[in-house]
C-alpha positions as CSV (number, residue, x, y, z in Angstrom):
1,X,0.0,0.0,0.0
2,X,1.1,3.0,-1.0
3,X,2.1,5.8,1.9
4,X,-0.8,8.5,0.5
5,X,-3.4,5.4,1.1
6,X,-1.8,5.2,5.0
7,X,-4.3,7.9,6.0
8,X,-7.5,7.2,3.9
9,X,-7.8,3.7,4.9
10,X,-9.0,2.2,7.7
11,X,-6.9,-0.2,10.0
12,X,-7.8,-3.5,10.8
13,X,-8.5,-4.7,14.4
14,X,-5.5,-6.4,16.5
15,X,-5.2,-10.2,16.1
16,X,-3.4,-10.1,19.5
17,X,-4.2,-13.0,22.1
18,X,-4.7,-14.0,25.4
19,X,-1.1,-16.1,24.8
20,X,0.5,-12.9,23.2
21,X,-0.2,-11.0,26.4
22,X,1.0,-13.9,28.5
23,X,4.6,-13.8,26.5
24,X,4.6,-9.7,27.5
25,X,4.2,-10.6,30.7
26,X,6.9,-13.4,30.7
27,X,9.3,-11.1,28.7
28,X,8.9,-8.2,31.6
29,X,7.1,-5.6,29.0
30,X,3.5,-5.8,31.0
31,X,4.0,-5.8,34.5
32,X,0.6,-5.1,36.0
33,X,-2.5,-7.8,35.1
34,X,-4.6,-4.8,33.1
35,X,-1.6,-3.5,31.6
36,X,-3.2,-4.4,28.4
37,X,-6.7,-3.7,27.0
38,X,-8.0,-5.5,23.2
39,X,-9.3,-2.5,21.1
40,X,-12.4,-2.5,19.7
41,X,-13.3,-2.5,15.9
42,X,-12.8,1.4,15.3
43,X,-10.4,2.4,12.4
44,X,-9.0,5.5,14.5
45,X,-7.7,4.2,18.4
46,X,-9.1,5.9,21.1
47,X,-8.1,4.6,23.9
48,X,-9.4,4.3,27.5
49,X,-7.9,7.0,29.8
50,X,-4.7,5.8,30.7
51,X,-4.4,3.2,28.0
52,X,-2.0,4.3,24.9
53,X,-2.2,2.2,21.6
54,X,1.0,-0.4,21.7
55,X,2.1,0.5,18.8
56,X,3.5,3.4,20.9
57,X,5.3,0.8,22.9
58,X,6.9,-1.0,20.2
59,X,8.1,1.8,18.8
60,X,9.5,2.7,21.7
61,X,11.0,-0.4,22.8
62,X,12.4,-0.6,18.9
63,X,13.9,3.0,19.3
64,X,15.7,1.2,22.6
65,X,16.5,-1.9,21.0
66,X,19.5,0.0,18.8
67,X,20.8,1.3,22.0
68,X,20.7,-2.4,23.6
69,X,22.2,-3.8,20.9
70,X,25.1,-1.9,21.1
71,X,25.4,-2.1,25.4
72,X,24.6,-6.2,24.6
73,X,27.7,-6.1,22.0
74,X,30.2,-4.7,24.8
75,X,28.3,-6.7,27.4
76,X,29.5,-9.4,25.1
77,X,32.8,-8.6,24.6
78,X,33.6,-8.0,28.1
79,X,31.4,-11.1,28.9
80,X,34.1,-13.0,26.6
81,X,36.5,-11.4,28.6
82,X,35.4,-12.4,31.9
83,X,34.9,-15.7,30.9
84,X,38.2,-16.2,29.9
85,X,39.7,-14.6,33.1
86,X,37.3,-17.1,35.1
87,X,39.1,-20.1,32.6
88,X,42.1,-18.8,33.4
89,X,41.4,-18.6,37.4
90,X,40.0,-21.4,37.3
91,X,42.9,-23.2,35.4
92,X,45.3,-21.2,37.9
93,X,42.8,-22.9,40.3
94,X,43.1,-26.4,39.0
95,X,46.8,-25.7,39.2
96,X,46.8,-24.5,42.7
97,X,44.8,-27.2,43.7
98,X,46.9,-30.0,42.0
99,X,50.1,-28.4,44.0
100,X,48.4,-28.7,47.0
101,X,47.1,-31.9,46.5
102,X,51.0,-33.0,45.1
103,X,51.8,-30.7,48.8
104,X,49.5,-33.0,50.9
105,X,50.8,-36.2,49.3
106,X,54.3,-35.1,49.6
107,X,53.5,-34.7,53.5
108,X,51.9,-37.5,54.1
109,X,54.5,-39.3,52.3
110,X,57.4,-37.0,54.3
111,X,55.2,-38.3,57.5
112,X,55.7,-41.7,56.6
113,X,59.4,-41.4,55.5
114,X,59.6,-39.5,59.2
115,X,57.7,-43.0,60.9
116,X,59.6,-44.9,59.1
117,X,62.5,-43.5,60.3
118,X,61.7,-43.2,63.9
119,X,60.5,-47.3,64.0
120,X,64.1,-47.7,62.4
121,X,65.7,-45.4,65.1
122,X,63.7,-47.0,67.5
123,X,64.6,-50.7,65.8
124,X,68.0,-50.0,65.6
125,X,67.9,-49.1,68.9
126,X,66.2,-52.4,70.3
127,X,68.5,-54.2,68.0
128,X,71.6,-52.5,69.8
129,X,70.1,-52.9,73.3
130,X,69.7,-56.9,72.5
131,X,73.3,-57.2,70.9
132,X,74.7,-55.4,74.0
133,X,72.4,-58.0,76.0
134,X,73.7,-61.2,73.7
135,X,77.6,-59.9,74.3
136,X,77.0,-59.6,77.8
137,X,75.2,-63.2,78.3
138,X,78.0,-64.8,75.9
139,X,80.8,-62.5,78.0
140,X,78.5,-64.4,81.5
141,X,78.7,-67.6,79.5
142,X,82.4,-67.9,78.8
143,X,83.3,-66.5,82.3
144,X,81.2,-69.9,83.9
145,X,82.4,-72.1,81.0
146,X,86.1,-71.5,81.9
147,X,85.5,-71.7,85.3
148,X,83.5,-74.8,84.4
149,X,86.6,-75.8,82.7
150,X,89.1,-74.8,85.1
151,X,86.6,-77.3,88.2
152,X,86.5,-80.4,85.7
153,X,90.6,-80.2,84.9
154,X,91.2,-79.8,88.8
155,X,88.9,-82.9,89.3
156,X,90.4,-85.1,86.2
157,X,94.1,-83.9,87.7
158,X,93.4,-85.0,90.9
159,X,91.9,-88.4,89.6
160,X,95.2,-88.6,87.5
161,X,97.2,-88.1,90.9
162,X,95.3,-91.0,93.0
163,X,96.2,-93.5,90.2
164,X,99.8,-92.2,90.2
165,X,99.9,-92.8,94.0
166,X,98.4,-96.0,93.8
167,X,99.6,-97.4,90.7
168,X,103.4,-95.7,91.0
169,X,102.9,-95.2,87.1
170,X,103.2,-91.3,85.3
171,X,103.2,-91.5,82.1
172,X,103.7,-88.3,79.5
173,X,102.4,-86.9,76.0
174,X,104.2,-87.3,73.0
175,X,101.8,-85.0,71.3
176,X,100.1,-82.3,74.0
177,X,97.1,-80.2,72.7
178,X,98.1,-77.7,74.7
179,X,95.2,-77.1,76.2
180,X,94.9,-77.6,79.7
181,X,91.7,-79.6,79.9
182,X,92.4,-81.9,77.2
183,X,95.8,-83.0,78.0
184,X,94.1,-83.8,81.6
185,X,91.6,-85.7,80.1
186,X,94.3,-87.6,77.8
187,X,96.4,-88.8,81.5
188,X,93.1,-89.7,82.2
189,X,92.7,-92.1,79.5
190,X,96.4,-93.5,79.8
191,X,95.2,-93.9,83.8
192,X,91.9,-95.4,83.0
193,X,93.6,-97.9,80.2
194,X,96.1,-98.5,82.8
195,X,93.5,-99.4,85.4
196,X,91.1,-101.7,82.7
197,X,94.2,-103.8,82.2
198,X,94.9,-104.3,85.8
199,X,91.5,-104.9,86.8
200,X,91.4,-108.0,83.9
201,X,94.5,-109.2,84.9
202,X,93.5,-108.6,88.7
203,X,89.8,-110.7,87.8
204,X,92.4,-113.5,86.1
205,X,94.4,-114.3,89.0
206,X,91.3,-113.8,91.4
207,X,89.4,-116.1,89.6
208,X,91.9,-118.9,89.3
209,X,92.8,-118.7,92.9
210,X,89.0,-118.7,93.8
211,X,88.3,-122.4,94.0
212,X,91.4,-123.3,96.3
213,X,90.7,-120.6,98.7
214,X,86.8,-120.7,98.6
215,X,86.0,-124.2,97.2
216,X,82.5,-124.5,98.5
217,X,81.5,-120.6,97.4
218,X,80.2,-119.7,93.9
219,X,82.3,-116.8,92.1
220,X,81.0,-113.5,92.5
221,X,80.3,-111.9,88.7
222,X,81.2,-108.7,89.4
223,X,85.1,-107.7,90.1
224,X,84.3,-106.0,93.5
225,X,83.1,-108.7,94.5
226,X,85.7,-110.9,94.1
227,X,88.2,-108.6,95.0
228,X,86.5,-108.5,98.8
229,X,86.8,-111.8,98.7
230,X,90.2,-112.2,99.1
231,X,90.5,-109.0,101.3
232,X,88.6,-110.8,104.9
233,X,89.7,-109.7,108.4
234,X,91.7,-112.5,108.6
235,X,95.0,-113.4,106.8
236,X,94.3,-115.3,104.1
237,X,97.2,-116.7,103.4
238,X,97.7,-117.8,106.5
239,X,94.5,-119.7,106.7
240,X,95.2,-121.4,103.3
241,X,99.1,-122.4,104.5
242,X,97.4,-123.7,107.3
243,X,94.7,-125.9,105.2
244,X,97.8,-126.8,103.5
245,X,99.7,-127.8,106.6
246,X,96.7,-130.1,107.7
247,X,96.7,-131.7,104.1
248,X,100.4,-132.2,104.4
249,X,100.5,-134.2,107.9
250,X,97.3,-136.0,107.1
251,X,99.1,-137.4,103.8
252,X,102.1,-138.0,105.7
253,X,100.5,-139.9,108.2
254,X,98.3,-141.6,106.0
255,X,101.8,-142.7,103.9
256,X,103.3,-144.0,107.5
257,X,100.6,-145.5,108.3
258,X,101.0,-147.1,104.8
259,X,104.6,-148.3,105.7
260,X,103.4,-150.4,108.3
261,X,106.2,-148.6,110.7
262,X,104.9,-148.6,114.2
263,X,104.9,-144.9,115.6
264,X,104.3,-143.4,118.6
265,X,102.3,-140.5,117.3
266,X,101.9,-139.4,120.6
267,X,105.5,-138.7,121.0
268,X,105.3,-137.5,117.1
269,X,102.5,-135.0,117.6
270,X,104.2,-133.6,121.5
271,X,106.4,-131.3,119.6
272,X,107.3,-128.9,122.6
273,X,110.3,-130.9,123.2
274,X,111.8,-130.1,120.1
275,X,113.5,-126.7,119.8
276,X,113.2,-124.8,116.8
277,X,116.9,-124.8,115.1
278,X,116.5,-128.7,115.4
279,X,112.9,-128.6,114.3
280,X,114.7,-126.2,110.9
281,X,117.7,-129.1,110.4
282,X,115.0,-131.8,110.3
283,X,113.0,-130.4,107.6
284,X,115.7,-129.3,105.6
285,X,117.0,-133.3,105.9
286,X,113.6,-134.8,104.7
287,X,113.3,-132.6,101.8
288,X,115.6,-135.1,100.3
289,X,113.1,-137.6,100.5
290,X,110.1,-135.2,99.5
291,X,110.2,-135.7,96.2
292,X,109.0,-139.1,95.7
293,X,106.3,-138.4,98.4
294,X,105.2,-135.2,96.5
295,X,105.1,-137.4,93.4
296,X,102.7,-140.0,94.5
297,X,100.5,-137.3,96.3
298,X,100.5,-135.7,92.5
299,X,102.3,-132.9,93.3
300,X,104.8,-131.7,90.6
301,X,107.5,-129.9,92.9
302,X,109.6,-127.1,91.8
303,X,112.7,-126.9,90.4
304,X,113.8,-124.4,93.0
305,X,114.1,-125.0,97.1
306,X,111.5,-124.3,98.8
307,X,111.5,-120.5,100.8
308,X,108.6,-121.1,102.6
309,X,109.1,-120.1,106.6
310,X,108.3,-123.3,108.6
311,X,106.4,-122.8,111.5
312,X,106.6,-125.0,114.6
């Protein structure tokens, strides 16, 4: 339409709506509820007192809209701007907060180091305090082991020293350890070998004898035994000679009597009459004639006089 028809023709009603007014009031342009009013069919507005048409308005907010489009440009820019000084705050943030995350691990991790280290101090510590324990108890130990060492040698020595004095026998090392308690215990052994050999030899004789001295006893089986044995209050020796002596007139009397000599054994046997160097010169003159007897009692005699003392 052509702008010489604008004022001839009539305008057309509003086709504004109920939802129209609605986006006013959302958008902040109609504040009040009867802000608005819908005009009637008239071709020339005339409004209610205190309405104005809105065409008013819009021109007015169009008029504005030049001037907000320039203040929205700079708010713009120095929107930009502040949102990259927040990026970079907050990437000087992010930064911050790594180091003092990196800070806080580092201290926890300096704590632990500084634990670590006072459990070690503490270990090394202990450990010192039980080594200084374990030399002292080995120092204790050696101290009652030599003396230990030094009571057992004194012991074996004086062992060594009763079989000297009883066996007259020292003997000496062709090889010595040199070492106190070991060559003690080596005399020992020479003593103790010493000793074994006597005692079988001892146990030999003792044995052998047994049956002529003891003839109705049984052998004892242990050495000791045997040995006491032949060590009785009373001589021994004497006792056997004497058995022997009884066995000896008995034979010779039973050989007399053998002879068919008449004897006055009562004279024989009264021998207080006969002094003792006579009683010595007699028996030295029959032992002529001993032999022979000795052989038919079954008695081998030595080659060698006879010592024996004779007793009256």
């Amino acid at each position: 339409m052509a702008a010489a028809d604008l004022g001839a023709a009539e305008w057309e009603r509003s086709k504004i709506t109920n939802q129209d007014l609605n986006l006013l009031k959302k958008l902040g342009i109609t504040k009040k509820p009867k802000a608005v009013c819908f005009p009637s069919e008239e071709s020339y507005p005339t409004p209610p007192m205190g309405y104005r048409p809105m065409i008013k308005e819009l021109l007015r907010i169009g008029a504005q809209f030049v001037g907000y489009r320039d203040y929205a440009s700079k708010t713009e820019e120095k929107l930009a701007e502040a949102n990259e000084r927040a990026d970079t705050l907050a990437q000087k943030l992010e930064q911050c907060e790594e180091a003092c995350k990196k800070a806080e691990s580092d201290a926890v991790e300096a704590r632990q180091e500084a634990d670590k280290a006072k459990a070690d101090a503490a270990g090394v510590e202990d450990l010192r305090k039980r080594v200084h324990d374990a030399e002292t108890s080995l120092s204790d130990h050696i101290t009652a082991q030599s003396s230990r060492e030094a009571a057992i040698t004194k012991r074996i020595k004086t062992q060594s020293r009763r079989f000297v004095n009883r066996t007259s026998q020292e003997f000496e090392l062709e090889n010595p350890d040199n070492d106190s308690l070991l060559d003690a215990v080596s005399f020992l052994e020479f003593h103790g070998t010493e000793a074994r050999e006597g005692m079988d030899e001892a146990k030999a004789g003792l044995s052998k004898l047994f049956p002529y001295f003891f003839p109705k006893k049984e052998e004892p089986a242990t050495f000791l035994g045997l040995a006491k044995c032949f060590n009785p209050p009373e001589d021994l020796g004497l006792k056997m000679r004497h058995e022997n002596m009884k066995v000896v007139v008995e034979s010779t009397v039973a050989l007399v009597a053998d002879s068919q000599q008449t004897i006055d054994w009562a004279k024989v046997g009264d021998t207080e009459q006969i002094e003792q160097a006579r009683w010595r010169s007699l028996i030295k003159a029959a032992k002529l004639n001993t032999k022979k007897i000795l052989a038919y009692l079954g008695i081998k005699p030595s080659s060698t006089p006879s010592s024996s003392r004779p007793e009256v």
